[in-house]
PDB file of N, CA, C and O in Angstrom:
ATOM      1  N   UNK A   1      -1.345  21.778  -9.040  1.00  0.00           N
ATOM      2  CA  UNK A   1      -0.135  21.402  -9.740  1.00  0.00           C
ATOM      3  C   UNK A   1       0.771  20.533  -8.869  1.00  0.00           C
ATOM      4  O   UNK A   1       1.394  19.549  -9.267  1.00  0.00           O
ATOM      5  N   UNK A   2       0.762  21.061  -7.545  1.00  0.00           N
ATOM      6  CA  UNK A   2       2.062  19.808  -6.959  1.00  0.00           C
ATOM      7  C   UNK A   2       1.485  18.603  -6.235  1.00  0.00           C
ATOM      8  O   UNK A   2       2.239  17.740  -5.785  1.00  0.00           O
ATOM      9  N   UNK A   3      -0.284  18.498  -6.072  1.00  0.00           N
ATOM     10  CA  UNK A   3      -0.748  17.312  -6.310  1.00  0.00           C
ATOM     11  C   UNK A   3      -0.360  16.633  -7.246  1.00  0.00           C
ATOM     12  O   UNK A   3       0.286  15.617  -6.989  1.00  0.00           O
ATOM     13  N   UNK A   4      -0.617  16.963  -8.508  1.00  0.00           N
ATOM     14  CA  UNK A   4      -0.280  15.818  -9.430  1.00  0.00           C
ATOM     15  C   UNK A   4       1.380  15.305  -9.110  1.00  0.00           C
ATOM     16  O   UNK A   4       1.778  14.202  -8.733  1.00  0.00           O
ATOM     17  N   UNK A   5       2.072  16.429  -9.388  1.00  0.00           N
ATOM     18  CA  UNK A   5       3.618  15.922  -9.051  1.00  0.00           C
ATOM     19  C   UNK A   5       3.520  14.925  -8.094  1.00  0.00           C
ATOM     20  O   UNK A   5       3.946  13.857  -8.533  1.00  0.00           O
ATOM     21  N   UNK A   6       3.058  14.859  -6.773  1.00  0.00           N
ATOM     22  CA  UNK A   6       2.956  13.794  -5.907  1.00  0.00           C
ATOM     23  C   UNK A   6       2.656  12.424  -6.045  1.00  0.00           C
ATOM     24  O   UNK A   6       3.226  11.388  -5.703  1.00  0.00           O
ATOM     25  N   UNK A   7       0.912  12.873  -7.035  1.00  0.00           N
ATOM     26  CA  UNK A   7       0.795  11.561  -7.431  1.00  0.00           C
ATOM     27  C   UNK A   7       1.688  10.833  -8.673  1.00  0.00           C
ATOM     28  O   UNK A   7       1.291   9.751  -9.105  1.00  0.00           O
ATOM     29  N   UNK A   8       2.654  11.331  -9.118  1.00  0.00           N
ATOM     30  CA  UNK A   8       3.241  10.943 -10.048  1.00  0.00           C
ATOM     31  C   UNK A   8       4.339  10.369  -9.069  1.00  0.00           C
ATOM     32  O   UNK A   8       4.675   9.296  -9.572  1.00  0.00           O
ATOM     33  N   UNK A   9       4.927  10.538  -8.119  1.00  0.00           N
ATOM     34  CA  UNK A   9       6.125  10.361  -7.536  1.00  0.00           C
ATOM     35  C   UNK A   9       5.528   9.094  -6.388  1.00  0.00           C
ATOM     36  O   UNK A   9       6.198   8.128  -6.024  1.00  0.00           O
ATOM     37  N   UNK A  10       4.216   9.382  -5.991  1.00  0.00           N
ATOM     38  CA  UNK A  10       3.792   7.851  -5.227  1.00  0.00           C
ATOM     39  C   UNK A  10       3.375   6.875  -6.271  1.00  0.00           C
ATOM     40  O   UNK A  10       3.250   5.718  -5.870  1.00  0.00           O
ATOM     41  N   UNK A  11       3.119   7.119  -7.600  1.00  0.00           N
ATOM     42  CA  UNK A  11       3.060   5.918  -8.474  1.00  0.00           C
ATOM     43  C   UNK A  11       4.344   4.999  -8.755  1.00  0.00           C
ATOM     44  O   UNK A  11       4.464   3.774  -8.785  1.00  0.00           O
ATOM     45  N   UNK A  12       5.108   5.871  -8.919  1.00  0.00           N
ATOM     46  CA  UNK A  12       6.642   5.644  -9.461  1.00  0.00           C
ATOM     47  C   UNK A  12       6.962   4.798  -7.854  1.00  0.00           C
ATOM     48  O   UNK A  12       7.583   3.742  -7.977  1.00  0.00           O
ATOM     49  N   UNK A  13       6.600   5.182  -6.489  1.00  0.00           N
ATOM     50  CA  UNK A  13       7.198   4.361  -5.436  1.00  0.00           C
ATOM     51  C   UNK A  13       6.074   3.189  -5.488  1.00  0.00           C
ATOM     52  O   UNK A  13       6.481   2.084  -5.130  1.00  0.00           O
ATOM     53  N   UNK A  14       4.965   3.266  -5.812  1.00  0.00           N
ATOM     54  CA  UNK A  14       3.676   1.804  -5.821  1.00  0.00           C
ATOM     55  C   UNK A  14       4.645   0.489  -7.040  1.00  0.00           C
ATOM     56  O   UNK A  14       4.837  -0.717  -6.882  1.00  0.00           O
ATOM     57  N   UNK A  15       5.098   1.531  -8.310  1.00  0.00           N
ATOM     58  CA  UNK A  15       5.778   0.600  -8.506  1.00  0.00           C
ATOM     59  C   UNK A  15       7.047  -0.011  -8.358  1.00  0.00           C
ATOM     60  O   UNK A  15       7.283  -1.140  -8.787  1.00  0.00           O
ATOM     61  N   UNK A  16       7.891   0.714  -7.751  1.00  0.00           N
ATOM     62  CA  UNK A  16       8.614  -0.017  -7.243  1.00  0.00           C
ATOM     63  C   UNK A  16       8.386  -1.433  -6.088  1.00  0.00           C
ATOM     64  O   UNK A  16       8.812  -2.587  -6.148  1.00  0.00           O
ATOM     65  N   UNK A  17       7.591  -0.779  -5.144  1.00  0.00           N
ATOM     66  CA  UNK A  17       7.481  -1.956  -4.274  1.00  0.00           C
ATOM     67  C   UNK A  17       6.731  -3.152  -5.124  1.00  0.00           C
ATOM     68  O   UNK A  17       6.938  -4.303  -4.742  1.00  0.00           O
ATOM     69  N   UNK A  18       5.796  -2.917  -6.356  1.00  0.00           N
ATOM     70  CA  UNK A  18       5.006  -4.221  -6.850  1.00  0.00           C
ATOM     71  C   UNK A  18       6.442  -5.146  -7.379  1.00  0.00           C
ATOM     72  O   UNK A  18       6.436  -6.366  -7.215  1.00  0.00           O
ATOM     73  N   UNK A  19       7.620  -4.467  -8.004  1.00  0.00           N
ATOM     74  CA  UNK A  19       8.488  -4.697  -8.355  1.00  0.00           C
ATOM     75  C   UNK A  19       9.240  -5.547  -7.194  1.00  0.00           C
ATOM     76  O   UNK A  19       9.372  -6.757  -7.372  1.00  0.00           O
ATOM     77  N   UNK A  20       9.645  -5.053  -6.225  1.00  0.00           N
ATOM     78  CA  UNK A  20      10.071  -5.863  -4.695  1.00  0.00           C
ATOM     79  C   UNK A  20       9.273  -6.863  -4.720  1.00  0.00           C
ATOM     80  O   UNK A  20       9.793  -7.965  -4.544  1.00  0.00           O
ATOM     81  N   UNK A  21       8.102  -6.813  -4.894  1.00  0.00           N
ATOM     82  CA  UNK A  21       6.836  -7.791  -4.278  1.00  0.00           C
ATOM     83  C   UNK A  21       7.110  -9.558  -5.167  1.00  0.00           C
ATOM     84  O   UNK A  21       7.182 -10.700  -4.714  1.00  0.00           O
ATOM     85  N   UNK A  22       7.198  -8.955  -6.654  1.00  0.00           N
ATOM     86  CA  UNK A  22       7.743  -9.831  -7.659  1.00  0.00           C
ATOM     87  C   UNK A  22       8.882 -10.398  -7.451  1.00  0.00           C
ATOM     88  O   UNK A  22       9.013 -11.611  -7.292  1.00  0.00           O
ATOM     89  N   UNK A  23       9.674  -9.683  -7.436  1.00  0.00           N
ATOM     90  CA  UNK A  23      11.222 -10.555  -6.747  1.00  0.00           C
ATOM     91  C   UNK A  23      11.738 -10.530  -5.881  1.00  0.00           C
ATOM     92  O   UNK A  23      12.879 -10.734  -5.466  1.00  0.00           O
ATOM     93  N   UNK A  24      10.510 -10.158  -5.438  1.00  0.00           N
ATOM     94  CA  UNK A  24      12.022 -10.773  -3.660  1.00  0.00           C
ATOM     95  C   UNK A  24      12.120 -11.884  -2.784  1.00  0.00           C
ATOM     96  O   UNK A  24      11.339 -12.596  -2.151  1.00  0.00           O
ATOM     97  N   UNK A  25      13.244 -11.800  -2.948  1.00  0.00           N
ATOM     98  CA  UNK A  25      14.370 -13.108  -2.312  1.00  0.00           C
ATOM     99  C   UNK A  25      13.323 -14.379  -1.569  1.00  0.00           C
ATOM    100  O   UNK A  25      13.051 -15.544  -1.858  1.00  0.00           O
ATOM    101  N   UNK A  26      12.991 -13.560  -0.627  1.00  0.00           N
ATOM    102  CA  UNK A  26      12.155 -14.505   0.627  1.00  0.00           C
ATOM    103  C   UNK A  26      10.891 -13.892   0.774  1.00  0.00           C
ATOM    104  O   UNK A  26      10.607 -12.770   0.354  1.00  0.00           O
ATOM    105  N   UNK A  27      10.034 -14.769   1.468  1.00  0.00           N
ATOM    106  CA  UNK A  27       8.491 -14.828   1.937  1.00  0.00           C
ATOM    107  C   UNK A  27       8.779 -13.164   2.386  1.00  0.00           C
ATOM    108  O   UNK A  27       8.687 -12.104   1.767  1.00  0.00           O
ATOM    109  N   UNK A  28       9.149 -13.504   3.701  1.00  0.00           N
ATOM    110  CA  UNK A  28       9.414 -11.965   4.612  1.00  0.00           C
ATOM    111  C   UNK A  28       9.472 -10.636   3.937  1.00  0.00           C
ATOM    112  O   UNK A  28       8.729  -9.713   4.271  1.00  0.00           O
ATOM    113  N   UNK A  29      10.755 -10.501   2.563  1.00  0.00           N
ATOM    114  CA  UNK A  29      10.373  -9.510   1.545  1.00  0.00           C
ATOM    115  C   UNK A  29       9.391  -9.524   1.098  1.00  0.00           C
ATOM    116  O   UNK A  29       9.072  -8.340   1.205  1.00  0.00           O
ATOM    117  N   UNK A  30       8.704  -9.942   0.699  1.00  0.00           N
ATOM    118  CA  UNK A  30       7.427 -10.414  -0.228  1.00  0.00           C
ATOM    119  C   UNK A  30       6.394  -9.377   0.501  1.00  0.00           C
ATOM    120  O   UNK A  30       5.754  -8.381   0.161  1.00  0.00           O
ATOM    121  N   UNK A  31       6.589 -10.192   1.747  1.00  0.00           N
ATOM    122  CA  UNK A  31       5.258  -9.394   2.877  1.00  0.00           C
ATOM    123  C   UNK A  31       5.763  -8.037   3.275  1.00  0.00           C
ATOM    124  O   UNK A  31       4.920  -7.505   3.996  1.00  0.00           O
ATOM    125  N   UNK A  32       6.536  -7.473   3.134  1.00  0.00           N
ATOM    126  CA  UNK A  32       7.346  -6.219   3.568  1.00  0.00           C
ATOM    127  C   UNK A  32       6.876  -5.427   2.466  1.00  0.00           C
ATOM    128  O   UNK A  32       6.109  -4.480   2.640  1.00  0.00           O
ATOM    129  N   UNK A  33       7.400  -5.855   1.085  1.00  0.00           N
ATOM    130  CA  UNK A  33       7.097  -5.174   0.428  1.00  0.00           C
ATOM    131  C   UNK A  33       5.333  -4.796   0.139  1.00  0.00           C
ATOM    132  O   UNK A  33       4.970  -3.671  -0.205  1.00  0.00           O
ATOM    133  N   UNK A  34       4.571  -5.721   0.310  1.00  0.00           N
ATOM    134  CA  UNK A  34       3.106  -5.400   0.463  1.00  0.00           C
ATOM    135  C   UNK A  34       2.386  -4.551   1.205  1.00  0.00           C
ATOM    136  O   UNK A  34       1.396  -3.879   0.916  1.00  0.00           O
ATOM    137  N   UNK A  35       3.168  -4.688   2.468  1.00  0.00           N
ATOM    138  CA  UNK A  35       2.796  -3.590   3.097  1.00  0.00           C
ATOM    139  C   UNK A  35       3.152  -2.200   2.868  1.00  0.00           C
ATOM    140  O   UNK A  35       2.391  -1.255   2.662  1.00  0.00           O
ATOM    141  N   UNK A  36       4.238  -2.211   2.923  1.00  0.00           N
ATOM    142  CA  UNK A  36       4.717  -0.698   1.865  1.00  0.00           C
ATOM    143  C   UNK A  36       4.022  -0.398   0.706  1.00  0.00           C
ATOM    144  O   UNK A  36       4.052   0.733   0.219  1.00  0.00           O
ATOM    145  N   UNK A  37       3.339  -1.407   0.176  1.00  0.00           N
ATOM    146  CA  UNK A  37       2.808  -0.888  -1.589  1.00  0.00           C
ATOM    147  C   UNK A  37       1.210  -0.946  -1.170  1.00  0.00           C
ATOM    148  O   UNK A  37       0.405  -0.731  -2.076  1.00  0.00           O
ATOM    149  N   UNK A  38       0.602  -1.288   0.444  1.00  0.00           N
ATOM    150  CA  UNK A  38      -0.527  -0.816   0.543  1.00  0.00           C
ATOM    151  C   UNK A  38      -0.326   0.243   1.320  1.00  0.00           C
ATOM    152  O   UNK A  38      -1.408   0.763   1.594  1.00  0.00           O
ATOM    153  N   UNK A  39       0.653   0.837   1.833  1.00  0.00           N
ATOM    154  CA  UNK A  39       0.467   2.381   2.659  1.00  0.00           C
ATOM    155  C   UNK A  39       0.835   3.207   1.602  1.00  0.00           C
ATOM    156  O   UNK A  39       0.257   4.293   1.647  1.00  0.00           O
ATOM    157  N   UNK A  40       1.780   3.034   0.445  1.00  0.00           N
ATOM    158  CA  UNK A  40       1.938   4.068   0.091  1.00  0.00           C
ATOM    159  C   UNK A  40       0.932   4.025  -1.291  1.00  0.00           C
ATOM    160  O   UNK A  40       1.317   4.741  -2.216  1.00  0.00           O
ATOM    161  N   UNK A  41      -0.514   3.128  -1.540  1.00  0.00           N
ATOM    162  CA  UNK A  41      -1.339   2.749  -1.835  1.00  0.00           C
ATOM    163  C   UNK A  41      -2.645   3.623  -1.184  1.00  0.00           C
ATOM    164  O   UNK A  41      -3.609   3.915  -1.892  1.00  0.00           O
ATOM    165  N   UNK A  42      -2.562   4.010   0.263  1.00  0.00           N
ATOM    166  CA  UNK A  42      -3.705   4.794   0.712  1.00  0.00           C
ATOM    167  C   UNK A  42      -2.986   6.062   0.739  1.00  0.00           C
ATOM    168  O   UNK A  42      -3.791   6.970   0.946  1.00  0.00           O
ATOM    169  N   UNK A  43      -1.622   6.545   0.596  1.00  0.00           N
ATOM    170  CA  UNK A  43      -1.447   7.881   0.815  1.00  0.00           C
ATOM    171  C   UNK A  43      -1.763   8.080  -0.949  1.00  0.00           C
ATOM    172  O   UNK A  43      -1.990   9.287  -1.036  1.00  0.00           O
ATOM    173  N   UNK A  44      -1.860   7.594  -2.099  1.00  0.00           N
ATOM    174  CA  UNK A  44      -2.371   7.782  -3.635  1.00  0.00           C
ATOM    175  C   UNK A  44      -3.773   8.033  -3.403  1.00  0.00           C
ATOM    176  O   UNK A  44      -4.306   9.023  -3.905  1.00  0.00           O
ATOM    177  N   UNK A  45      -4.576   7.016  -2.505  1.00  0.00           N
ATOM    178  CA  UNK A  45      -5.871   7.466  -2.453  1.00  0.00           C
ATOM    179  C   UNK A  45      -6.450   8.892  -1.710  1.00  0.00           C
ATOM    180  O   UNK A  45      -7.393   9.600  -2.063  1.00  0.00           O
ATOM    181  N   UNK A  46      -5.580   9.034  -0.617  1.00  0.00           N
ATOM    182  CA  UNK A  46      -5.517  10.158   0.228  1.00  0.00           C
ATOM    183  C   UNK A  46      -5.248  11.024  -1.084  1.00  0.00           C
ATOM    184  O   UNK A  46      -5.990  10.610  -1.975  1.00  0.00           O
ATOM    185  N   UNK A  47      -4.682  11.771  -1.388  1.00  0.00           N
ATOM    186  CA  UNK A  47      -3.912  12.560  -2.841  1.00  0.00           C
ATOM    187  C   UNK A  47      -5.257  12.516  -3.511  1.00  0.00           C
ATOM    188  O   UNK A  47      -6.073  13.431  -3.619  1.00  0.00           O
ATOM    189  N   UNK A  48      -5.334  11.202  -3.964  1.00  0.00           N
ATOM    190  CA  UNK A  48      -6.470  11.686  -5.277  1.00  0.00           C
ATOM    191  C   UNK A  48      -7.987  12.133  -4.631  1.00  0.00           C
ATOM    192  O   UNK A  48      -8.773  12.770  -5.332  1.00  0.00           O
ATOM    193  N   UNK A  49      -8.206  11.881  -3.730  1.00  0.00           N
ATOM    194  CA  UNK A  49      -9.411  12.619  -2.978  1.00  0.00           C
ATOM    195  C   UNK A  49      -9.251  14.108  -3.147  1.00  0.00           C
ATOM    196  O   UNK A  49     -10.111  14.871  -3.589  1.00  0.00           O
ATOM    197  N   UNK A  50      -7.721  14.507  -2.630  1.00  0.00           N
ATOM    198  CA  UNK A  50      -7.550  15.931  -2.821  1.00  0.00           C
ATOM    199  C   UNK A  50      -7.629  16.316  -3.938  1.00  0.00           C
ATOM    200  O   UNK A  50      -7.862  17.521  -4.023  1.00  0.00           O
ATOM    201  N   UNK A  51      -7.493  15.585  -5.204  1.00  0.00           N
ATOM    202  CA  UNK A  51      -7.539  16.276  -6.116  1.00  0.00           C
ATOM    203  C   UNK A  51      -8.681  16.367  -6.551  1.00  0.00           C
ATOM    204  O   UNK A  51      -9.010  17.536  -6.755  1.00  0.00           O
ATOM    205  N   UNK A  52      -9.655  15.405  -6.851  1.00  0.00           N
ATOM    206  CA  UNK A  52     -10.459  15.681  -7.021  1.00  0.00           C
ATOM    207  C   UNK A  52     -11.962  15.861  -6.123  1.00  0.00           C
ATOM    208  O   UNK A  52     -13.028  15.414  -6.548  1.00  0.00           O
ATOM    209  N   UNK A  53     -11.833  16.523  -4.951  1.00  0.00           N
ATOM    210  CA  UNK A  53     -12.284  17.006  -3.831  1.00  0.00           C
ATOM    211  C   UNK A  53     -13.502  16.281  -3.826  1.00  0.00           C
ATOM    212  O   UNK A  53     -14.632  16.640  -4.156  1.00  0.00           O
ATOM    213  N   UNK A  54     -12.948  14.863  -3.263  1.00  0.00           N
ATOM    214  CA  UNK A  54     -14.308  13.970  -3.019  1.00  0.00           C
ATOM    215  C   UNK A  54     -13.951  13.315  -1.802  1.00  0.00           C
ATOM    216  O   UNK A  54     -12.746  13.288  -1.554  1.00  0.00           O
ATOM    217  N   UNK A  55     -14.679  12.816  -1.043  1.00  0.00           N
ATOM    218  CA  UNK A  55     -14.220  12.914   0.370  1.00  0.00           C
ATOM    219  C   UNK A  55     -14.358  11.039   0.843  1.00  0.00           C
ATOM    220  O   UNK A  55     -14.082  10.532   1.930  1.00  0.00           O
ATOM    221  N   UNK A  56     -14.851  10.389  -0.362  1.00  0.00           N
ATOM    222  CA  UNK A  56     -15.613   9.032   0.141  1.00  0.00           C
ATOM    223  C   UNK A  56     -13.973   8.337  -0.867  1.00  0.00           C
ATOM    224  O   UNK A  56     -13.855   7.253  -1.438  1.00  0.00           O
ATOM    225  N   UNK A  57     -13.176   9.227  -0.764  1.00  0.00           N
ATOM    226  CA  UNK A  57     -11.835   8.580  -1.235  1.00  0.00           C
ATOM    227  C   UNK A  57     -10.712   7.860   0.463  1.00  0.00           C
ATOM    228  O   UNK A  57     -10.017   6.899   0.795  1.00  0.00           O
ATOM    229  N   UNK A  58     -11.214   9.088   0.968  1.00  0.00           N
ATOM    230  CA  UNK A  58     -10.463   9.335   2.524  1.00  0.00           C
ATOM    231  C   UNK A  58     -10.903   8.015   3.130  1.00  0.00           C
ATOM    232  O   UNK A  58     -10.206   7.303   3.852  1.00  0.00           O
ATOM    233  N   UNK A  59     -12.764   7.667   2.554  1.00  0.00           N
ATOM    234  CA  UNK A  59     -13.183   6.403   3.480  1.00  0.00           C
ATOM    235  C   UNK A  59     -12.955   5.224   3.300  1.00  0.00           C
ATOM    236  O   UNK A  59     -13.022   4.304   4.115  1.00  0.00           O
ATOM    237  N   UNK A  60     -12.622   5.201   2.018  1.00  0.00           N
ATOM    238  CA  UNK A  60     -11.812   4.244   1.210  1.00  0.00           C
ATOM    239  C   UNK A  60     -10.515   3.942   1.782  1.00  0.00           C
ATOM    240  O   UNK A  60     -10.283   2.809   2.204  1.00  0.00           O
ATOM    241  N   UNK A  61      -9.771   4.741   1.821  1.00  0.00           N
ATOM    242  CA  UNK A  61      -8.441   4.355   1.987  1.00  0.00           C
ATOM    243  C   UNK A  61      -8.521   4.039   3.562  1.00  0.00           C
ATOM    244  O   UNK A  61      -7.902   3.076   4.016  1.00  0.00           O
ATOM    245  N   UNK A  62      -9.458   5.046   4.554  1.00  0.00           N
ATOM    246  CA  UNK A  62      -9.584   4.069   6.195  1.00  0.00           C
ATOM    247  C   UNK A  62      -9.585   2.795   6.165  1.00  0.00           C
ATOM    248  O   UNK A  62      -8.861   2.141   6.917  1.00  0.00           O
ATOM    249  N   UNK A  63     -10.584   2.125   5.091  1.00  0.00           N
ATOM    250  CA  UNK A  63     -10.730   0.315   5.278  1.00  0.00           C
ATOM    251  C   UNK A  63     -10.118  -0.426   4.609  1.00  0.00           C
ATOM    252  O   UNK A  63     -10.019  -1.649   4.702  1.00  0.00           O
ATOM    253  N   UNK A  64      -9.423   0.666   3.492  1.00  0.00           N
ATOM    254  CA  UNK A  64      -8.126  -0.330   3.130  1.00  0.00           C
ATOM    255  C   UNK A  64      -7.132  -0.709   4.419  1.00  0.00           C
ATOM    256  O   UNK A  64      -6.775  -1.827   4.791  1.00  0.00           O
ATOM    257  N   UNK A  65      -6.867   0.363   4.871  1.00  0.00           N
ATOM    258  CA  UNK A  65      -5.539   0.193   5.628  1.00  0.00           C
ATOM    259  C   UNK A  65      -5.621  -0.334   6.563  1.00  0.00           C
ATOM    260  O   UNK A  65      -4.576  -0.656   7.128  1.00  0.00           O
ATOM    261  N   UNK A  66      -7.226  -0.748   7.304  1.00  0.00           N
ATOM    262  CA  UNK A  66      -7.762  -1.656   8.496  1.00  0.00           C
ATOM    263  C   UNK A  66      -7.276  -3.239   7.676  1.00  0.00           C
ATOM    264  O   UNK A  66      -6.590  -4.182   8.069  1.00  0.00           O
ATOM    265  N   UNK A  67      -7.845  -3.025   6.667  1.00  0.00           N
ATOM    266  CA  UNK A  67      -7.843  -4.777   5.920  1.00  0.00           C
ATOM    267  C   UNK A  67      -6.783  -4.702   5.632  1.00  0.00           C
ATOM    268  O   UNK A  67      -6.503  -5.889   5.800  1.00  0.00           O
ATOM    269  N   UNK A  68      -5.690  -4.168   5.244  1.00  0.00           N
ATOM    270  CA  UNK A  68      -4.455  -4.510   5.224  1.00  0.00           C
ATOM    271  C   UNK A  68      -3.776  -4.742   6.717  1.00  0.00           C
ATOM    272  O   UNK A  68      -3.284  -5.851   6.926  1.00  0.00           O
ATOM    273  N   UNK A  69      -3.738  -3.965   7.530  1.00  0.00           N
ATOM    274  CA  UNK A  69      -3.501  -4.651   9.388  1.00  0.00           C
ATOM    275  C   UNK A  69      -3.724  -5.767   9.287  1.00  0.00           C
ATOM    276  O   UNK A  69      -2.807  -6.509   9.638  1.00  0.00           O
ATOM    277  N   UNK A  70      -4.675  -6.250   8.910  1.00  0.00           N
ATOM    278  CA  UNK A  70      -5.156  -7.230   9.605  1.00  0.00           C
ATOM    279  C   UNK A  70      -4.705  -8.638   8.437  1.00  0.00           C
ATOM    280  O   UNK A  70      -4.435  -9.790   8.775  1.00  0.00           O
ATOM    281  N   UNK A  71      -4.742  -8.067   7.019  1.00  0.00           N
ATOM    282  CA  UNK A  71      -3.882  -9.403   5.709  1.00  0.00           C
ATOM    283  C   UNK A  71      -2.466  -9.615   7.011  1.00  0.00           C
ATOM    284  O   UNK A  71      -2.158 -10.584   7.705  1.00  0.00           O
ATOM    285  N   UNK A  72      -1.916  -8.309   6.901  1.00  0.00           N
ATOM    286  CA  UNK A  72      -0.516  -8.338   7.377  1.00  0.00           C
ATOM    287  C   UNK A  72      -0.177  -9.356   8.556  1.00  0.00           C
ATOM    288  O   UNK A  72       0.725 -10.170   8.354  1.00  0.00           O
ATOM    289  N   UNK A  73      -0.869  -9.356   9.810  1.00  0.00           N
ATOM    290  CA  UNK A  73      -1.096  -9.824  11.098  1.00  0.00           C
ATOM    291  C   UNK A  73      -1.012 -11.211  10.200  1.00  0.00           C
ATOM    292  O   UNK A  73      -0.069 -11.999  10.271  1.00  0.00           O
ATOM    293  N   UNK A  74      -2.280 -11.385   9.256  1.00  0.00           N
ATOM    294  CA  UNK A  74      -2.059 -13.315   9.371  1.00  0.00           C
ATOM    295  C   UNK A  74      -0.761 -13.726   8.691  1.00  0.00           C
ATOM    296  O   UNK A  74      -0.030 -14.675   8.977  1.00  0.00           O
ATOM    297  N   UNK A  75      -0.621 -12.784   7.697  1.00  0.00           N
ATOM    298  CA  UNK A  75       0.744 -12.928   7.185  1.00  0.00           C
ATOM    299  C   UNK A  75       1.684 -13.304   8.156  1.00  0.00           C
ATOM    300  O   UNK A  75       2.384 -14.316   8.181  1.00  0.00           O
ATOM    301  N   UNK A  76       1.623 -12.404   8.927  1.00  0.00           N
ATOM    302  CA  UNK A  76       3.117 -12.684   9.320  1.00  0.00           C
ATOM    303  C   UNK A  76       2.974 -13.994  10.874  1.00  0.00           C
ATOM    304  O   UNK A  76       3.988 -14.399  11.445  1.00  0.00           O
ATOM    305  N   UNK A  77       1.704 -14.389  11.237  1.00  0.00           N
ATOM    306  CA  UNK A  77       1.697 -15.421  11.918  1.00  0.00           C
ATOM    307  C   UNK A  77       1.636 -16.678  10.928  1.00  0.00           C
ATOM    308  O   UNK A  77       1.455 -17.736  11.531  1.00  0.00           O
ATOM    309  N   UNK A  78       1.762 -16.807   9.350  1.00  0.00           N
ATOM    310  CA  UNK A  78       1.686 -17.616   8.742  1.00  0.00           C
ATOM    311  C   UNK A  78       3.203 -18.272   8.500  1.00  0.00           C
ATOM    312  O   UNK A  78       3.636 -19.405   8.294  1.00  0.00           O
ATOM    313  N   UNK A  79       3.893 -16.645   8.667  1.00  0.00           N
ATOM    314  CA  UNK A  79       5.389 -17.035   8.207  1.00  0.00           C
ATOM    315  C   UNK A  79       6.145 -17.133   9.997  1.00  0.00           C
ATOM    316  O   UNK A  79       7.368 -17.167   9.854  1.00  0.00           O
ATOM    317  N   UNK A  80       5.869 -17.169  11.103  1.00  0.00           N
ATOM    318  CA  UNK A  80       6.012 -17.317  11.841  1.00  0.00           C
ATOM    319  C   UNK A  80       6.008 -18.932  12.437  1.00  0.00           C
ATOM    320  O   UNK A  80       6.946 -19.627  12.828  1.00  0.00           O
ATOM    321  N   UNK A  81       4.831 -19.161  12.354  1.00  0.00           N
ATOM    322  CA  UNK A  81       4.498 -20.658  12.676  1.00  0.00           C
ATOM    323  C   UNK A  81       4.114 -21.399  11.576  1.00  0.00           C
ATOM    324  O   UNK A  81       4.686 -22.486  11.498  1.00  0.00           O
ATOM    325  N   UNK A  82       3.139 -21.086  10.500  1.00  0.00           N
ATOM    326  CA  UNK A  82       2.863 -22.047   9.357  1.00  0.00           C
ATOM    327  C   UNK A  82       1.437 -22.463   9.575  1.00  0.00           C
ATOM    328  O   UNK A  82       0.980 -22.237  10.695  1.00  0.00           O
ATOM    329  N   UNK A  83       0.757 -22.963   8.797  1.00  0.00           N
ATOM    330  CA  UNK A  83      -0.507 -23.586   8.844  1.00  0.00           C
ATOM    331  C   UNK A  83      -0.956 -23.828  10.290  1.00  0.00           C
ATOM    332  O   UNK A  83      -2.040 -24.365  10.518  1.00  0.00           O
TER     333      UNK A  83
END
């Protein structure tokens, strides 16, 4: 029961940040908010593994959050220096 509550309360924050992601102001928000809507993106996957006690959810969300490091990194040397 307070799994689900959780996952109901990290959906409600996934969308908020897609919401940030859509309008915000500058590049820098943009990328801020992505990163926030992919961590709190693997703690949903983390959750739903628990719920439904499968474990190749956990491995999932490890290589998300490697490939997101690493989107992020060029990101932010893109908005740093540029092409």
């Amino acid at each position: 029961m307070a799994i689900t509550i959780f996952i109901f309360i990290i959906c409600a924050g996934l969308l908020i940040c897609i919401l940030r992601m859509v309008l915000g102001p500058t590049m820098a928000d943009r990328a801020i908010a992505m990163d926030t809507a992919t961590t709190v993106s693997v703690a949903l996957l983390v959750l739903l593994g628990l719920f439904f006690d499968r474990y190749v959810y956990l491995d999932v969300s490890l290589v998300y959050s490697i490939i997101s490091f690493v989107g992020l990194i060029a990101i932010a040397r893109y908005l740093e220096k540029g092409i």
